[in-house]
TORLUMTI-674718 format. One record per residue (C-alpha): residue number from 1; residue in three letters; x negated, y negated, z. Coordinates in Angstrom, 3 decimals. Layout:
N
PT;pos;code;xx;yy;zz
PT;NUM;ALA;X;Y;Z
...
//
This chain:
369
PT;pos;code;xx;yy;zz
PT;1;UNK;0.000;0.000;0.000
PT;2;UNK;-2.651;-2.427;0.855
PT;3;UNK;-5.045;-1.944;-2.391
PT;4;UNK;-1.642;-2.968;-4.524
PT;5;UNK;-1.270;-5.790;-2.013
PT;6;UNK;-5.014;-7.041;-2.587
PT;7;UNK;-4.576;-6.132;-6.265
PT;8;UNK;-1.716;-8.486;-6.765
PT;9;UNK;-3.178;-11.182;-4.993
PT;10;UNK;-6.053;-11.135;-7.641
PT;11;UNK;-3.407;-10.798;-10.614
PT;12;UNK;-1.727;-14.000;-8.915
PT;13;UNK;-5.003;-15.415;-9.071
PT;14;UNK;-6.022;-15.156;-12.490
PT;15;UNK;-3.073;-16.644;-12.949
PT;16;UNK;-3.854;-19.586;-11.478
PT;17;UNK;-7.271;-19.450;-13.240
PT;18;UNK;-5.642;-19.225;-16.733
PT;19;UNK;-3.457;-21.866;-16.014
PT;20;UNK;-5.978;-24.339;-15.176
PT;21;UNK;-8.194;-23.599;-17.799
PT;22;UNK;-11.188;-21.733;-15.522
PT;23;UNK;-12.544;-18.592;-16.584
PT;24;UNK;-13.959;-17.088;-13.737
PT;25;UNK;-13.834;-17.294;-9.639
PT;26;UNK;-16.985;-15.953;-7.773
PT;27;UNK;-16.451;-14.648;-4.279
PT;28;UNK;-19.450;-14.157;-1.764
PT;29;UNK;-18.668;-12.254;1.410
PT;30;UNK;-15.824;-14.143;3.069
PT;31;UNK;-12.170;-14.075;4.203
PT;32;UNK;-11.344;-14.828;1.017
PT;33;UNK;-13.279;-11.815;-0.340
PT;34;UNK;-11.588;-10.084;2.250
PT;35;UNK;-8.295;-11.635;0.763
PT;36;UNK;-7.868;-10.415;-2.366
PT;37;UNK;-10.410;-7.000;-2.098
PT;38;UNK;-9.746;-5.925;1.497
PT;39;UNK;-13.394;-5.931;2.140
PT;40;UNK;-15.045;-8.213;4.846
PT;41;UNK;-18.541;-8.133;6.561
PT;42;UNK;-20.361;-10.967;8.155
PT;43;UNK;-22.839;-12.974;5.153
PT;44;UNK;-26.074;-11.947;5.162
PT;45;UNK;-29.653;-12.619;3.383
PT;46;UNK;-29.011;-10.161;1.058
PT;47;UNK;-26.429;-11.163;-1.975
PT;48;UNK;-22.959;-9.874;-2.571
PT;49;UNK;-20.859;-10.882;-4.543
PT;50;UNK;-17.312;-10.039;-6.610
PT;51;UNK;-16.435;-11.740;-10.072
PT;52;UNK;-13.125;-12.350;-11.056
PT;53;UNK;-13.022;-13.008;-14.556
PT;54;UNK;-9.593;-15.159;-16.356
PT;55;UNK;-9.733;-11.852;-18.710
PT;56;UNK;-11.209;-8.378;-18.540
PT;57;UNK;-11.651;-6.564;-14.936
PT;58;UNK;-13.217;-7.924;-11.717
PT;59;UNK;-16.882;-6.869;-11.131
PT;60;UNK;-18.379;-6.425;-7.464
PT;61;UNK;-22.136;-6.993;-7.470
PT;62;UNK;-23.099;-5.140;-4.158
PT;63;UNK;-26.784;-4.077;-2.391
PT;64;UNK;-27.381;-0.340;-2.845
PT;65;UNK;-26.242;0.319;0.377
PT;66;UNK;-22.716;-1.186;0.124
PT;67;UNK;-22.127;0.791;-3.017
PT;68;UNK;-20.293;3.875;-1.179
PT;69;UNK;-18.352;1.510;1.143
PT;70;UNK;-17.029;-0.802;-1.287
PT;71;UNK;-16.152;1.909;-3.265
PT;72;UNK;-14.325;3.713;-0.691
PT;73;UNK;-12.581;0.992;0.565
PT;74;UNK;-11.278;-2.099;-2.274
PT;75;UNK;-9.466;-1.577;-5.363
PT;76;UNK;-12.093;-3.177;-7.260
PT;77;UNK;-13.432;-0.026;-10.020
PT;78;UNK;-16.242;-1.933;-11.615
PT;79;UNK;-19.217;-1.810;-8.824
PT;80;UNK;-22.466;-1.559;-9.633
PT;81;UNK;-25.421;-2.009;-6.759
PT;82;UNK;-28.789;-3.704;-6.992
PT;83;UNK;-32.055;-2.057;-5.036
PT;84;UNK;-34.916;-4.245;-3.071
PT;85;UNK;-36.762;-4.208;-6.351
PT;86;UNK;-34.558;-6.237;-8.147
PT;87;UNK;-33.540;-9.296;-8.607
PT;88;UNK;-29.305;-9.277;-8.085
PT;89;UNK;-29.556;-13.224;-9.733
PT;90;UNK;-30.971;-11.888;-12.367
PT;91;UNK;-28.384;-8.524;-12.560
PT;92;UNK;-25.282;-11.295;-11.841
PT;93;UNK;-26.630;-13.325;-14.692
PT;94;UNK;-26.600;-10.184;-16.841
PT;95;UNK;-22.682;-9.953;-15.577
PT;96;UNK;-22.020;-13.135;-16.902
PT;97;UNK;-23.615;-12.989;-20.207
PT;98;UNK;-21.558;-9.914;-20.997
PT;99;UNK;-18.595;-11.225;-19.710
PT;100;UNK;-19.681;-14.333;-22.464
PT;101;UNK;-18.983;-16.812;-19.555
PT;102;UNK;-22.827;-17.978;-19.682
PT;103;UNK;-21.233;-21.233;-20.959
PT;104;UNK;-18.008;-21.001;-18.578
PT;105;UNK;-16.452;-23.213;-16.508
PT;106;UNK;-16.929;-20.852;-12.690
PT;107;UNK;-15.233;-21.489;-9.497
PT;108;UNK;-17.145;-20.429;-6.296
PT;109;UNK;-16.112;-19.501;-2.532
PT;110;UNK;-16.848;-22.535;-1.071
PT;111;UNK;-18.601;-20.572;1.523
PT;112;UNK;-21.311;-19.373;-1.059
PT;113;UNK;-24.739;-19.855;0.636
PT;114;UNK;-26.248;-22.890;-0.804
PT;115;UNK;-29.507;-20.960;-2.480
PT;116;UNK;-27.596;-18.030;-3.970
PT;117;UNK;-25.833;-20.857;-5.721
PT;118;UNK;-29.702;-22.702;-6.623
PT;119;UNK;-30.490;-19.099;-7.788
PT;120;UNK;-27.441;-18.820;-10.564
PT;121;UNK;-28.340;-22.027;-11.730
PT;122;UNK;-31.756;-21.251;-12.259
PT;123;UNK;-30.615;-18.611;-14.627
PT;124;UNK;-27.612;-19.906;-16.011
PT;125;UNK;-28.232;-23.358;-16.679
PT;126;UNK;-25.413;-23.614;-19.546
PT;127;UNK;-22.605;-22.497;-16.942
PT;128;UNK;-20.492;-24.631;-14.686
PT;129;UNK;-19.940;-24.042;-11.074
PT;130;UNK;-16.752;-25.673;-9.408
PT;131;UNK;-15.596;-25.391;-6.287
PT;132;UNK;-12.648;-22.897;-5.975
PT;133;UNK;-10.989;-23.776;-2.446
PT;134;UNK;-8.210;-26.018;-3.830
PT;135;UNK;-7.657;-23.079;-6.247
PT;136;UNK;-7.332;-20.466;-3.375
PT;137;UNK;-5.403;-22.320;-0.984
PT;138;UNK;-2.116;-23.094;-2.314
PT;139;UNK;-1.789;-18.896;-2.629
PT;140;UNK;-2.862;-17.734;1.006
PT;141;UNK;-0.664;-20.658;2.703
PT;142;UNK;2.543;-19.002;1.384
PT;143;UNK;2.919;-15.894;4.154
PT;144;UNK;4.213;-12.411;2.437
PT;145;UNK;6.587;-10.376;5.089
PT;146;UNK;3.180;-8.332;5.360
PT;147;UNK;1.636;-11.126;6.943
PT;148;UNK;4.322;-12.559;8.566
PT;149;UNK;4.505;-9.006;10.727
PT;150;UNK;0.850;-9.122;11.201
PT;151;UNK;1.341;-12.440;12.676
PT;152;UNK;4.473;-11.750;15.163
PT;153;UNK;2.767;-8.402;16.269
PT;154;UNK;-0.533;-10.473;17.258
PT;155;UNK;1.413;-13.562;19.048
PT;156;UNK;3.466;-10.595;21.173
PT;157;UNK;0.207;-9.213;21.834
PT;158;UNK;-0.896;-13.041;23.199
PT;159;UNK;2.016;-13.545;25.075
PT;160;UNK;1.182;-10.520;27.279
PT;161;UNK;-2.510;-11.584;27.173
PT;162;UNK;-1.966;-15.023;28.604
PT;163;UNK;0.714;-13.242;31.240
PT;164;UNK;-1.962;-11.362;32.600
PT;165;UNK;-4.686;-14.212;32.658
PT;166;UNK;-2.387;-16.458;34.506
PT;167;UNK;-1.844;-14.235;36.963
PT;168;UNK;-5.514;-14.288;37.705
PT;169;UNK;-5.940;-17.669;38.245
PT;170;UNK;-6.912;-18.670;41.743
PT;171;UNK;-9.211;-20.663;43.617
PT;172;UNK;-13.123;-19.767;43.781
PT;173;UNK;-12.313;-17.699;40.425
PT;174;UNK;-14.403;-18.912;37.934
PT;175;UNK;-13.815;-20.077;34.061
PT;176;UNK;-15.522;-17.219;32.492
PT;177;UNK;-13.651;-14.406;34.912
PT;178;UNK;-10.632;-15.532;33.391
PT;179;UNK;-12.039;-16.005;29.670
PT;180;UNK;-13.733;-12.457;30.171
PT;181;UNK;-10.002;-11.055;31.076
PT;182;UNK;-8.417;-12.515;28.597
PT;183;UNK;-10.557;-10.521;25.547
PT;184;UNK;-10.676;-7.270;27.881
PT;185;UNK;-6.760;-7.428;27.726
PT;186;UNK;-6.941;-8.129;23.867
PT;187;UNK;-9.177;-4.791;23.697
PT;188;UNK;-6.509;-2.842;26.148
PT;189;UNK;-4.064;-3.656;24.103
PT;190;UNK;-5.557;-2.554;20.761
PT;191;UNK;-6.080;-6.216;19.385
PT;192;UNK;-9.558;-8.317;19.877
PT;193;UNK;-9.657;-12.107;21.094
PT;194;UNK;-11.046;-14.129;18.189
PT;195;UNK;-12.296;-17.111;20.010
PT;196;UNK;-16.172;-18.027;19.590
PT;197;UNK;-18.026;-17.823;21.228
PT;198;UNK;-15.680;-17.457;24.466
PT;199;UNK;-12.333;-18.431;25.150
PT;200;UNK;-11.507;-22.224;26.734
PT;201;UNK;-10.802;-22.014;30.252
PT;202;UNK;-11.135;-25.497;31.056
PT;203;UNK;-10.847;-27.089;34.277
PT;204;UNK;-10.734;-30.145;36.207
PT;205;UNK;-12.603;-32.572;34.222
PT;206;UNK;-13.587;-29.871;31.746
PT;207;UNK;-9.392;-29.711;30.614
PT;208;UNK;-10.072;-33.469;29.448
PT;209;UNK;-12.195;-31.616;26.464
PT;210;UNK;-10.395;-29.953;23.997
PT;211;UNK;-13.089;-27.568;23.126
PT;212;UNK;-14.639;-26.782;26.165
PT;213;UNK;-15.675;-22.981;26.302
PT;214;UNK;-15.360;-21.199;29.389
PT;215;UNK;-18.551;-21.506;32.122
PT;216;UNK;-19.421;-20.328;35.556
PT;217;UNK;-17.539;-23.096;36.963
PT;218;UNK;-15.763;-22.035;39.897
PT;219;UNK;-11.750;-23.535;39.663
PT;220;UNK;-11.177;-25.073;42.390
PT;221;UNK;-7.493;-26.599;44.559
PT;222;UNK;-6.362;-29.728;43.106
PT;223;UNK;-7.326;-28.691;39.474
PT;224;UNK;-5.745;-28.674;35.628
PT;225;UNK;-6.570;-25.389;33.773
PT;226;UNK;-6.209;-25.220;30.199
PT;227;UNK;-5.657;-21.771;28.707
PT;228;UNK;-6.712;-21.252;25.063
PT;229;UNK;-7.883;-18.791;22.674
PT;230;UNK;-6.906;-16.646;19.072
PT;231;UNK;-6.115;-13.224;18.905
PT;232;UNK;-6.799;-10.852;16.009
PT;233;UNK;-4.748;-7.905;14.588
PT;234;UNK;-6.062;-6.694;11.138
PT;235;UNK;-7.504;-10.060;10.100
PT;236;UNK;-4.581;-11.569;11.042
PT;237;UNK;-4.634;-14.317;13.952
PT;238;UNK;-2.502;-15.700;16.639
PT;239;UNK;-3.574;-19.282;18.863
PT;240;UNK;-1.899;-20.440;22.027
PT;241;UNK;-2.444;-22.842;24.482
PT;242;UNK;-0.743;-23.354;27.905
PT;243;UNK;-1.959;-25.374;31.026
PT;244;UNK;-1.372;-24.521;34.075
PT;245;UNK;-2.099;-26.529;37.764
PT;246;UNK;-3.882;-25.165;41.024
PT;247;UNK;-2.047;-26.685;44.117
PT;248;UNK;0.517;-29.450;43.640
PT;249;UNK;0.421;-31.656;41.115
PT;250;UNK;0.515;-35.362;41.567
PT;251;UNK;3.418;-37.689;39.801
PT;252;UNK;1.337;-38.806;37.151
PT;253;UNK;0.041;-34.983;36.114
PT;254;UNK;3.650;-34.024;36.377
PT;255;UNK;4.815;-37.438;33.886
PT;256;UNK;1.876;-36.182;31.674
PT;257;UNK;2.337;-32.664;31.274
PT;258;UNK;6.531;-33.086;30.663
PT;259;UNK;5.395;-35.519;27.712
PT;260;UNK;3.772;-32.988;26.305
PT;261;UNK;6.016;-30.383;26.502
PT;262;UNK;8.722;-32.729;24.925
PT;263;UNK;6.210;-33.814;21.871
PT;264;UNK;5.802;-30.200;21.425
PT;265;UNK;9.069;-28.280;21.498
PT;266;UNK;10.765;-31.899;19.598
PT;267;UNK;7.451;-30.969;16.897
PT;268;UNK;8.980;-27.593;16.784
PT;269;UNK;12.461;-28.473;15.904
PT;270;UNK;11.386;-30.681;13.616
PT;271;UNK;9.692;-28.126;11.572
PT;272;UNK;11.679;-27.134;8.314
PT;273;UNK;11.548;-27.054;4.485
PT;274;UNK;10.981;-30.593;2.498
PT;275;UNK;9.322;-32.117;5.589
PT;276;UNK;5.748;-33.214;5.060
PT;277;UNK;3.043;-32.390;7.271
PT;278;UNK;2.943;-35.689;8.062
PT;279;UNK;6.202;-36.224;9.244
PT;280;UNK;5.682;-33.497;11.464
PT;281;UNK;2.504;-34.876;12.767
PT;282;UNK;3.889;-38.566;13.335
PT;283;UNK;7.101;-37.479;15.539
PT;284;UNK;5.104;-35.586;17.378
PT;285;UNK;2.427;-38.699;18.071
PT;286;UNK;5.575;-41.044;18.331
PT;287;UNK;6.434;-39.294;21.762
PT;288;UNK;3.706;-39.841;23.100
PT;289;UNK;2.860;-43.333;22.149
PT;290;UNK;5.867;-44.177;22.885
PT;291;UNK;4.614;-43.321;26.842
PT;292;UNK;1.407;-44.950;26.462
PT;293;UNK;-0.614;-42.595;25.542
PT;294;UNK;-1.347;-42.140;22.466
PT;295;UNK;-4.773;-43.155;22.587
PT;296;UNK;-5.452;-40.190;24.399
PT;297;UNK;-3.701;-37.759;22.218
PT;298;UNK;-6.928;-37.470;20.170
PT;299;UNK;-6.917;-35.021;17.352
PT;300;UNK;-4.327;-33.689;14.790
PT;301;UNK;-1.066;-32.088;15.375
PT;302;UNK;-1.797;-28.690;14.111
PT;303;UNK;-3.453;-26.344;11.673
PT;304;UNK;-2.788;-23.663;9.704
PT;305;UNK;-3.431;-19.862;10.949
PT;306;UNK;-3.612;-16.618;8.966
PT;307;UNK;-6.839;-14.957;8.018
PT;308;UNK;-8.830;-17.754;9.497
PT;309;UNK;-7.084;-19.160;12.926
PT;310;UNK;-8.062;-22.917;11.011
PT;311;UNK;-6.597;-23.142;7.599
PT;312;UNK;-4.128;-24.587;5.328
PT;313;UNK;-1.895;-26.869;5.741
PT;314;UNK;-2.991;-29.136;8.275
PT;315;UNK;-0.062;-31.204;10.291
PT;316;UNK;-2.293;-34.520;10.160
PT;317;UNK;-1.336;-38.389;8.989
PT;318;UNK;-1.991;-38.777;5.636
PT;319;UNK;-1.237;-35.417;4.877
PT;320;UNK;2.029;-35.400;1.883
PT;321;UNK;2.095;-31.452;1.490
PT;322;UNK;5.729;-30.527;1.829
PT;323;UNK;6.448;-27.868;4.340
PT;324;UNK;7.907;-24.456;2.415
PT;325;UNK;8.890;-21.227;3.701
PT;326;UNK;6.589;-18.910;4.402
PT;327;UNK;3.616;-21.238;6.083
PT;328;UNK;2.316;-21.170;9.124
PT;329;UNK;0.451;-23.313;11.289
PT;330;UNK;0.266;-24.281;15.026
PT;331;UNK;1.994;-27.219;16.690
PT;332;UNK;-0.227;-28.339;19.684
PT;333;UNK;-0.377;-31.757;20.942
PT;334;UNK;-2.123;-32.924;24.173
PT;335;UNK;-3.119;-35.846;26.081
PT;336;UNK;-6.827;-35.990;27.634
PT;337;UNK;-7.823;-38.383;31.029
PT;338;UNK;-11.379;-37.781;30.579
PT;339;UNK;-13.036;-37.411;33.901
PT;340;UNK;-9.841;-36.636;35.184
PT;341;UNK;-7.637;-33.496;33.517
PT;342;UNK;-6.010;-33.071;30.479
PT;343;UNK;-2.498;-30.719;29.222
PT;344;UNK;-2.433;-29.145;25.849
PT;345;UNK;0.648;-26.576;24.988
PT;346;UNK;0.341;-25.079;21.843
PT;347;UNK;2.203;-22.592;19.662
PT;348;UNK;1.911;-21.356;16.015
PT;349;UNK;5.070;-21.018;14.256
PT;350;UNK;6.285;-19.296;10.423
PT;351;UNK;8.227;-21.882;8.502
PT;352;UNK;11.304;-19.918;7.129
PT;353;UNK;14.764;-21.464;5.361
PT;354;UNK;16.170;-23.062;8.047
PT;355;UNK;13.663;-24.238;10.525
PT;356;UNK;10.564;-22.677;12.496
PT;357;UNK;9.903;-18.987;13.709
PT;358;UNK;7.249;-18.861;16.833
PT;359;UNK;5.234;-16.153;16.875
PT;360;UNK;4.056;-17.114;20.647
PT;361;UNK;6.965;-17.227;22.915
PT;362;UNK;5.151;-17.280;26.425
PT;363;UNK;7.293;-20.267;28.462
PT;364;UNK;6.220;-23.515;28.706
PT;365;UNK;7.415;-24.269;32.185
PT;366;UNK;4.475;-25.687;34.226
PT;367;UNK;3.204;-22.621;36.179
PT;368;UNK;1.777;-24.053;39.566
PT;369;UNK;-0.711;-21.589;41.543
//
């Protein structure tokens, strides 16, 4: 089932290619690789590579010992390896020429290392290399009902995750205790955390920093925690955030946190079809400048989430893409006192015909320890 799936995904995409007059896409190792082969590793010294020609068959270019693994496990039929002693510029060159796309117009992963590229250049002078993000994008930020299970089966998984983690919160634990629960429980439950290189467990001051990673830092009475972190189930991720408070919280943390829970779940309702990210993005921000505090609400609404927990679209101003069923992304604002605390609650959610889907559901009622 899952070769077809990859295999249509390339037919979509030479498509795409045809249609914008491009005659080939070049993928190095990468989640887009992964994407449209079902093959992922992490990039290496050695070049890999698949070529996706506008017409004929797609072509992995693979170290010698790759060859049985690719071979095993993508659709792709065309692999052939390279050894030590050869040059695998050269070999891809040789691709190319008998593709006759040594005078082609070539999209690239925009991950490609920057000297593989030098290297094809070298030895295809006549060719030019485009990026190819803006021609992958548009297809991967439409969910299938493949992915969309993926997704719900990892954010179920998180809910239970973050259930557990709460309940380990306490005074004189510290940051990374929690942080090194909360990818144990991933691993118990058959998932892995995706978070590098730790999970944020902020507290105290640290919750003021959105990307804090967890520490020895004892939490201590009197202190904001913020809880976040991505889960993985087959590629597929999940990202939550939820803050919780050690003691009793004082008027203003109370005023701050209920903001934030409003700009959030009134994001979330907002979410449907022919909305812009935008839109999205500025009632969300109106909330809380409206309070006062918008100058510490100090990054973008959301992002997308799929194969890569940061994707396409992003819920930013200035961004005009109109919301469609079948995206995803997270909806996450937050408001940051630095030297002081700060609250973040964030949930990812599928668009679908009528409004928004979450695929994290844990509640958002301020849990007090």
């Amino acid at each position: 089932m899952e070769s077809v799936l990859h295999k249509t995904r390339t037919e979509k995409l030479v498509e795409v290619l045809n249609n914008k007059g491009i005659d080939g896409f070049m993928f190095c190792i990468s989640v887009n690789m992964y994407y449209f082969t079902d093959f992922y590793d992490i990039q290496m010294e050695r070049f890999l590579a698949l070529l996706v020609p506008s017409k004929g068959n797609p072509v992995f270019l693979v170290p010698e010992l790759y060859y049985d693994q690719i071979r095993e496990t993508t659709w792709i039929e065309n692999v052939i390896s390279w050894t030590d002693r050869e040059d695998p510029f050269e070999k891809m060159a040789t691709i190319i020429k008998e593709k006759k796309l040594s005078n082609a117009k070539i999209a690239i992963d925009d991950t490609l290392r920057g000297n593989f590229l030098l290297a094809l250049q070298e030895r295809l002078p006549q060719a030019k290399f485009i990026s190819g993000d803006k021609f992958i994008s548009p297809l991967r930020r439409i969910k299938s009902n493949y992915e969309k299970d993926l997704m719900m089966h990892i954010g179920s998984i998180h809910d239970k995750v973050y259930k557990k983690a709460i309940s380990a919160i306490q005074i004189g634990v510290s940051e990374l205790k929690i942080a090194n629960l909360i990818i144990d429980t991933f691993k118990e439950l058959g998932a892995r955390c995706g978070s590098v290189p730790v999970p944020t467990v902020a507290s105290g001051p640290h919750s003021a920093q959105p990307h804090y990673r967890a520490t020895d830092k004892i939490i201590a009475d009197g202190e904001s925690v913020v809880l976040d972190c991505c889960g993985d189930w087959k590629h597929y991720k999940s990202d939550m955030t939820r803050t919780v408070f050690l003691g009793k919280p004082s008027e203003e943390y109370l005023k701050i946190y209920n903001i934030v829970r409003k700009a959030q779940e009134t994001g979330v309702q907002n979410v449907k079809p022919g909305r812009t990210c935008e839109e999205i993005d500025q009632i969300v921000r109106k909330i809380i400048e409206d309070e006062g505090y918008g100058k510490y609400f100090i990054h973008r609404t959301g992002h997308g989430i799929g194969i890569e927990v940061h994707e396409e679209p992003y819920i930013n101003e200035g961004n005009k893409l109109v919301l469609e069923p079948g995206m995803a992304f997270s909806v996450e604002p937050g408001i940051y006192l630095p030297g002081k605390y700060g609250v973040r609650i964030e949930d990812c959610v599928i668009v679908t015909e009528n409004g928004a889907k979450p695929f994290t559901n844990l509640t958002h009622d301020l849990i007090t320890i």
